[in-house]
C-alpha positions as CSV (number, residue, x, y, z in Angstrom):
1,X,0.0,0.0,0.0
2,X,1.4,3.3,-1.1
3,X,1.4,6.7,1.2
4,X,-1.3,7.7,-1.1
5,X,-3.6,5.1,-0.7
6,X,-3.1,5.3,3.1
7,X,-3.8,9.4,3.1
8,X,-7.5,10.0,2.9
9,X,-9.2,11.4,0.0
10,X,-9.9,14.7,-1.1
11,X,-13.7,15.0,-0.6
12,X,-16.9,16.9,-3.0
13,X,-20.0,17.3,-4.0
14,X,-19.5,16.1,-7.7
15,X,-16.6,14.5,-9.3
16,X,-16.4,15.5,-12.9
17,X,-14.8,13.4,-15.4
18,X,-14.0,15.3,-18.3
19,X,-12.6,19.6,-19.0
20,X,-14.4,20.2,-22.0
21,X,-17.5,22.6,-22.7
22,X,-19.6,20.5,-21.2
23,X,-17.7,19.4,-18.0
24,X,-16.6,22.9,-17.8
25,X,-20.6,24.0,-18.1
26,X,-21.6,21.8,-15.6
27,X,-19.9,23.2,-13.0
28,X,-21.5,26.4,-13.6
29,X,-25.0,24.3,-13.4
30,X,-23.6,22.8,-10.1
31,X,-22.6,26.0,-8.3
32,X,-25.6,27.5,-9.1
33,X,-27.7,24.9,-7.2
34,X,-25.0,24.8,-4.4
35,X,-23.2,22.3,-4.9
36,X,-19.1,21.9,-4.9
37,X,-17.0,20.1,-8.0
38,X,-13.9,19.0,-9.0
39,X,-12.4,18.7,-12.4
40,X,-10.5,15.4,-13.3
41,X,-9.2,15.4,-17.2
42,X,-6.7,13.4,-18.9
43,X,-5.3,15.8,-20.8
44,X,-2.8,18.3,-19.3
45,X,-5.0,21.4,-20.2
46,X,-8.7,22.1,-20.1
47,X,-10.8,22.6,-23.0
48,X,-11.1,18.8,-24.2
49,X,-11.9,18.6,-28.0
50,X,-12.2,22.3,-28.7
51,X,-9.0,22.9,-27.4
52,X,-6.7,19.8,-28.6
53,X,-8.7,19.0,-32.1
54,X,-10.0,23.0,-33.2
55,X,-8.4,25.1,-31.0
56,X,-7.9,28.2,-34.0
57,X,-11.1,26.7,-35.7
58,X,-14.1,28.7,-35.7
59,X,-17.6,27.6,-34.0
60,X,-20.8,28.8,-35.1
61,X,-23.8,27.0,-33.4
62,X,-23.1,28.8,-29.9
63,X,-26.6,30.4,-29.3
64,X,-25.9,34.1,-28.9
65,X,-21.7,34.0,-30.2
66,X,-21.9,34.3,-34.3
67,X,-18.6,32.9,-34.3
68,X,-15.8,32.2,-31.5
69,X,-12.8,29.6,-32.2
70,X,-12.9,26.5,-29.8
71,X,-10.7,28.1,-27.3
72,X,-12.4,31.4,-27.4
73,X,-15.5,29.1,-26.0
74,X,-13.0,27.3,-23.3
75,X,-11.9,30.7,-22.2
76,X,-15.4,31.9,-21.9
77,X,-16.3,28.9,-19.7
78,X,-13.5,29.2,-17.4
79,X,-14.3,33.4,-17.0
80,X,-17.9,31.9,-16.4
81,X,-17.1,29.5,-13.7
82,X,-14.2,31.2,-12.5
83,X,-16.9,32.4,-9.1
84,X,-16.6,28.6,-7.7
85,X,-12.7,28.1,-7.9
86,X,-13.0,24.2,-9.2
87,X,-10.0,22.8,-8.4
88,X,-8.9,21.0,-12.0
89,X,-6.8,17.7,-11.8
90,X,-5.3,17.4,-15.0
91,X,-3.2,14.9,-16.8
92,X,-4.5,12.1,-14.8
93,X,-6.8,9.0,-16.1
94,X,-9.2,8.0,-13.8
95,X,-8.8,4.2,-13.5
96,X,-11.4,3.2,-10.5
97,X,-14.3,4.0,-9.4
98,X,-15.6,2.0,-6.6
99,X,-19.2,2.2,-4.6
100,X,-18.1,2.6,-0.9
101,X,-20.5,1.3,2.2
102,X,-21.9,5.2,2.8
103,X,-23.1,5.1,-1.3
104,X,-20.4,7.7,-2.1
105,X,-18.1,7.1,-5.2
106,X,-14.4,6.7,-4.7
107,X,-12.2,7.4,-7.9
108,X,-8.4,6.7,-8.4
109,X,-6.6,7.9,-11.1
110,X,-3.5,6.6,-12.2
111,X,-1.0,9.3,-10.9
112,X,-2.7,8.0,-7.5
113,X,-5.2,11.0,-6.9
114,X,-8.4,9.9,-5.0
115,X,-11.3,11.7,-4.6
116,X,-14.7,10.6,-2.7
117,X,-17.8,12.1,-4.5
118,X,-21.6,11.5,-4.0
119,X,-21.8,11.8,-7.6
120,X,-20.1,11.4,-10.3
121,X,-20.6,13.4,-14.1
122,X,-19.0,11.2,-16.9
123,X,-18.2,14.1,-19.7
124,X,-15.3,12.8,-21.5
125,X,-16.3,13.1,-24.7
126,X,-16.1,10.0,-27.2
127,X,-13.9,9.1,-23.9
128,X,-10.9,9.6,-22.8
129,X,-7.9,11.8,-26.0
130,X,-4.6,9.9,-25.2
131,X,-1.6,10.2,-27.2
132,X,-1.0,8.0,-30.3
133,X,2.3,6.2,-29.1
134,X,5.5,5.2,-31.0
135,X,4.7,0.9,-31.0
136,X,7.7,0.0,-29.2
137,X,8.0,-2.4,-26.4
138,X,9.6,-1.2,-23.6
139,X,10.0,2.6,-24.6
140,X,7.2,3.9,-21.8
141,X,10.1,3.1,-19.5
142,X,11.8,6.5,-20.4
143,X,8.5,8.1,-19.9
144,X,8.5,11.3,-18.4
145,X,12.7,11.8,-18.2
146,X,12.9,11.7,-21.6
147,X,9.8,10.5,-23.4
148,X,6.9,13.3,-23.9
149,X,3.9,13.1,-25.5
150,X,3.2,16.9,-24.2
151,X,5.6,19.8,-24.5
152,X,7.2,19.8,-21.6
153,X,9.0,22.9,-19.7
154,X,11.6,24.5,-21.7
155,X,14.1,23.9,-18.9
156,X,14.1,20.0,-19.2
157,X,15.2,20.5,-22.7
158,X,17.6,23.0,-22.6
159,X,21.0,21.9,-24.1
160,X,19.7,19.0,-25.5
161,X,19.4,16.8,-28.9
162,X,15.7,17.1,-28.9
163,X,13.8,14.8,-31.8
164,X,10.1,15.3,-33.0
165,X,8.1,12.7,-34.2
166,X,4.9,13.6,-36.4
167,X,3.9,15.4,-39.7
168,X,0.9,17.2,-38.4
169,X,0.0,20.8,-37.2
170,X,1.2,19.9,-33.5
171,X,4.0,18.3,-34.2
172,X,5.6,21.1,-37.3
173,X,4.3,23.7,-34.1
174,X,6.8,22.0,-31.9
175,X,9.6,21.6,-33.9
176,X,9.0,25.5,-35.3
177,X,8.9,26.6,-31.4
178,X,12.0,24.6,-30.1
179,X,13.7,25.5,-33.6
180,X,13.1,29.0,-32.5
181,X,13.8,29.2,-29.0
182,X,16.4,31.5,-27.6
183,X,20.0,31.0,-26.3
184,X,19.8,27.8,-23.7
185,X,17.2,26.0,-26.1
186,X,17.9,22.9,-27.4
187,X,21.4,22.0,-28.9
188,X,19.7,20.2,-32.0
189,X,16.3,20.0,-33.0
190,X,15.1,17.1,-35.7
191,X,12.1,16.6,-37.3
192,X,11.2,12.6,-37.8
193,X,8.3,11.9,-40.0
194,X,7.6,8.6,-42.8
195,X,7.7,11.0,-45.6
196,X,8.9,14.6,-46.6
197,X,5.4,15.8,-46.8
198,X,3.0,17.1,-44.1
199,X,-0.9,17.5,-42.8
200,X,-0.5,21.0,-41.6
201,X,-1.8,24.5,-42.5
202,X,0.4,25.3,-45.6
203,X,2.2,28.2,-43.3
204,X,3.0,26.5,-40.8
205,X,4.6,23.9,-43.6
206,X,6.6,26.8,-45.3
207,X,8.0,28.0,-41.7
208,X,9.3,24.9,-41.5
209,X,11.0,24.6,-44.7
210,X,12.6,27.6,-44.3
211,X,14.4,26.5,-40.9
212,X,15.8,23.3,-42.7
213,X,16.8,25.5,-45.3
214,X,18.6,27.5,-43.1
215,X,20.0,24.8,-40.6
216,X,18.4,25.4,-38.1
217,X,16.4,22.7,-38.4
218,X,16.9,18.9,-39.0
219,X,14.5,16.6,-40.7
220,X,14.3,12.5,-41.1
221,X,12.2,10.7,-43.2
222,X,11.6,7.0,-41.9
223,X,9.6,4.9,-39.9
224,X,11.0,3.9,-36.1
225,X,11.6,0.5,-35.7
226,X,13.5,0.2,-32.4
227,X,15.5,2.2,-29.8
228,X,18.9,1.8,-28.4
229,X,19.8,2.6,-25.0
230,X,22.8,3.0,-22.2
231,X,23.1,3.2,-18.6
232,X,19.0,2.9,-18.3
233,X,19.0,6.1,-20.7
234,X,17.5,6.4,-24.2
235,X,20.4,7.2,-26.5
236,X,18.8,6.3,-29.9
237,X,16.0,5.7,-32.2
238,X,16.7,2.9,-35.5
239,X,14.8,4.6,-38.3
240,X,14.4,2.9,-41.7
241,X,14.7,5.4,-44.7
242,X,12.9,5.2,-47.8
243,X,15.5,2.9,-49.1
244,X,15.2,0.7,-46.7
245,X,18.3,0.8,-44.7
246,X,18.1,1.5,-40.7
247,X,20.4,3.8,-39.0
248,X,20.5,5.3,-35.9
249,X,19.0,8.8,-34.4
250,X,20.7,10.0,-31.3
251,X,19.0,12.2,-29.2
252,X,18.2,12.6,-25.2
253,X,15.0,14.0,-25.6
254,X,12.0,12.7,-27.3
255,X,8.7,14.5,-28.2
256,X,5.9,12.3,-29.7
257,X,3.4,14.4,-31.4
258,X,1.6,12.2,-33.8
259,X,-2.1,13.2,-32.4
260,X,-4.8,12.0,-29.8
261,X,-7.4,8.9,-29.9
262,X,-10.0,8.7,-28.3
263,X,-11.0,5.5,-26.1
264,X,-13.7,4.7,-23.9
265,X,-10.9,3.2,-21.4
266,X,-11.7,2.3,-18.2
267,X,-15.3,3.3,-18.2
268,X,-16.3,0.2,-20.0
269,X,-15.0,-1.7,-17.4
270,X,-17.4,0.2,-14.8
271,X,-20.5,-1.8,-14.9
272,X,-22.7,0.8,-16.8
273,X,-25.6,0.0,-20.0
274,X,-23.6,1.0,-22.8
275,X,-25.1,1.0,-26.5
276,X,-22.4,1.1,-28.8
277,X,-19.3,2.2,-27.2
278,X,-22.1,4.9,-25.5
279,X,-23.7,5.2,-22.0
280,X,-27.6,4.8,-21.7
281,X,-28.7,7.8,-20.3
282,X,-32.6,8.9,-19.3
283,X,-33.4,11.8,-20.7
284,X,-34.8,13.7,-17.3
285,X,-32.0,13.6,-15.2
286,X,-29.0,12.2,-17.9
287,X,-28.0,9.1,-15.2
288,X,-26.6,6.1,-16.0
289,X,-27.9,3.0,-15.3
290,X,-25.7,3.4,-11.5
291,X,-27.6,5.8,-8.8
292,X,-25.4,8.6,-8.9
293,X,-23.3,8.5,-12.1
294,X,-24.5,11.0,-14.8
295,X,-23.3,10.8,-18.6
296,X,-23.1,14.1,-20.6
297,X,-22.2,15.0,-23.8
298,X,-20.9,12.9,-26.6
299,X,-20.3,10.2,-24.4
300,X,-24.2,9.5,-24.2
301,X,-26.7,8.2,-25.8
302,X,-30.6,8.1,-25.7
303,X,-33.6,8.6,-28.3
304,X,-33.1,11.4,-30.9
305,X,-29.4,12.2,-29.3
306,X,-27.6,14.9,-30.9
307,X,-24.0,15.6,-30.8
308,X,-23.5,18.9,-30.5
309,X,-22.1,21.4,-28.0
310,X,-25.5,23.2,-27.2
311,X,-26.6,19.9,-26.8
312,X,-24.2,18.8,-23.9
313,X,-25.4,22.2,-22.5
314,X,-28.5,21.5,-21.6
315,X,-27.8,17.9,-20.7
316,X,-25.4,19.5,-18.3
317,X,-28.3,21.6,-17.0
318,X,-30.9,17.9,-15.8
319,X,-28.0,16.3,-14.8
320,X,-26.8,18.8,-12.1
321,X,-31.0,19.4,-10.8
322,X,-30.7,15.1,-10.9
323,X,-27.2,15.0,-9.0
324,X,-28.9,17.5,-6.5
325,X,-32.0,15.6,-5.8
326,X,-29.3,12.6,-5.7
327,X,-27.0,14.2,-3.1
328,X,-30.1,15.7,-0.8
329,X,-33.0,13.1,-1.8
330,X,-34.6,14.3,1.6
331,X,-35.1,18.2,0.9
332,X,-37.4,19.8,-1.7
333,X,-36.4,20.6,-5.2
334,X,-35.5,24.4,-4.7
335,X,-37.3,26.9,-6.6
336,X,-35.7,27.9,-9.9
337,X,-34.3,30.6,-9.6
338,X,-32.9,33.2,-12.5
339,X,-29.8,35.0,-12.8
340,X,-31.3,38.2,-14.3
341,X,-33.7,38.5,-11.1
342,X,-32.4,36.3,-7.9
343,X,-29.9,38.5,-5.6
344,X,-28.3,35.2,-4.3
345,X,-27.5,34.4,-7.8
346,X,-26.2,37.5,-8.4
347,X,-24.4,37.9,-5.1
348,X,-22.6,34.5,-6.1
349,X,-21.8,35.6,-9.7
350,X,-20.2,39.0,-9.2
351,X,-17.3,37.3,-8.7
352,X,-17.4,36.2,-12.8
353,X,-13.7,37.2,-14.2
354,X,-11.7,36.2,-11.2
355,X,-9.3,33.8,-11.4
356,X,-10.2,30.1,-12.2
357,X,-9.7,27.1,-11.0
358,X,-6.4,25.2,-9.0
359,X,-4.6,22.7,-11.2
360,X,-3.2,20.1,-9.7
């Protein structure tokens, strides 16, 4: 037993599983009627789709916003909920969730965060973005001294051979930034992609050009077939060129930034109706087949379900009224109350602006 399991949990209201609009918009929902949340995403920033798939992209179905780009939104969520401080957990994968004796839910995630809820909101999308990996057994081992599938700080990568592996926007973004960086950057930056032809925005591919052009970038076309190591450090990558032959790749850092999947993950493993790769949902309160655990968003599914944000929205909206009647099954459903006329709303809101949420 570890010093985490032995240290008791971190205790609230709801537990939400999932930083995107609608996780994000549920908070908002929640505070309003009261009650506390916490943010739990797997991704090291907020903003879930919008911000890792569409980020510059523009959105047009947001009732009242002719057009915002997906972080725009995510910005404009985290201003709006800013008034109940959620504390976000990010970068961690929630791997249990376990009914304790008192009906409360106890999650675990895999960087050992636990946190005892008496509900739970499931808005992780189509589930859970995790990097696409380089397919090599046994390379996870050099994961996080030297492996990254997020940019890390600029300081673990200072002075170092620094490779890139990808041919999309995210991963030509990288290589432009490190590329770019200022005295006590990295000593060498390379490219490593199949071909010598990209999936990016045609700027971003001509910025790129011009640093190999000018040396101060290095690019590799090949596929990785293995690593090399010494002294438990990763010294090397063996990368097949077009003509077949493999040769080695030093480097001490590597950044893999060949996109994100989506998998359910460990929520099909939780005991809940699914319908294809989807959780059964009703359509009053959004629960899940479990007393307690609400779906949202994408992740759902019920009669005439439509995926779309302003969708998630108002599923966000029955879901918190259900988690309250849930969490205080003995008290009457308060009044609704709205923001344009109720002075405890108000009072409660005029804090809109302030910082956000605690990552942790």
């Amino acid at each position: 037993m570890t010093r985490a399991d032995l240290a008791p949990p971190l205790e609230t209201d709801v537990a939400v599983i999932g930083a995107g609009p609608v996780g994000l918009f549920a908070v908002f929902q929640l505070g309003l009627l009261g009650l506390s949340a916490q943010v739990i995403d797997v991704l090291p920033h907020v903003g879930g789709q919008p911000a890792a798939l569409y980020a510059d992209k523009p959105i047009y179905d947001i009732p009242a916003v002719p057009v915002c780009s997906g972080q725009a939104l995510i910005d404009a969520l985290l201003a709006q909920i800013a008034p109940f401080a959620p504390p976000l957990h990010l970068g961690q994968l929630v791997e249990r969730l376990q009914r304790q004796p008192d009906g409360r839910l106890l999650l675990q995630t895999q960087r050992g965060l636990r946190l005892l809820a008496r509900a739970v909101f499931i808005a992780a999308g189509v589930g859970a973005f995790v990097p696409r990996r380089l397919k090599l057994a046994g390379l996870e081992a050099f994961e996080p001294r030297q492996l990254f599938h997020h940019a890390p700080d600029d300081a673990q990568l200072a002075g170092q051979r620094v490779v890139v592996v990808g041919g999309g926007e995210p991963a030509l973004a990288q290589a432009i930034r490190l590329a770019t960086l200022a005295a006590g950057g990295p000593a060498r930056v390379t490219l490593l992609h199949r071909r010598d032809g990209f999936q990016a925005d045609p700027a971003t591919e001509v910025a790129v050009r011009a640093l190999r052009a000018a040396g101060r970038l290095g690019f590799v076309a090949g596929q990785v077939t293995g690593f090399e190591q010494a002294g438990g450090c990763l010294t090397a990558l063996q990368v097949m060129g077009p003509d077949g032959a493999t040769t080695p790749l030093a480097l001490d850092r590597l950044l893999v930034q060949q996109g994100l999947s989506p998998r359910l993950g460990p929520v099909a493993d939780w005991q809940l109706a699914l319908e294809r790769k989807q959780l059964v949902v009703d359509t009053a309160r959004f629960q899940t087949s479990a007393p307690g655990i609400f779906a949202i968003g994408d992740i759902n599914t019920y009669p005439g379900k439509k995926k779309l944000i302003l969708c998630g929205f108002h599923e966000a909206t029955l879901a918190a009224w259900g988690a309250r009647a849930h969490i205080h099954p003995r008290t009457d459903e308060p009044p609704l109350e709205y923001t344009t006329s109720s002075t405890r709303l108000q009072r409660l809101l005029a804090g809109a602006g302030a910082a956000g949420g605690q990552a942790g």
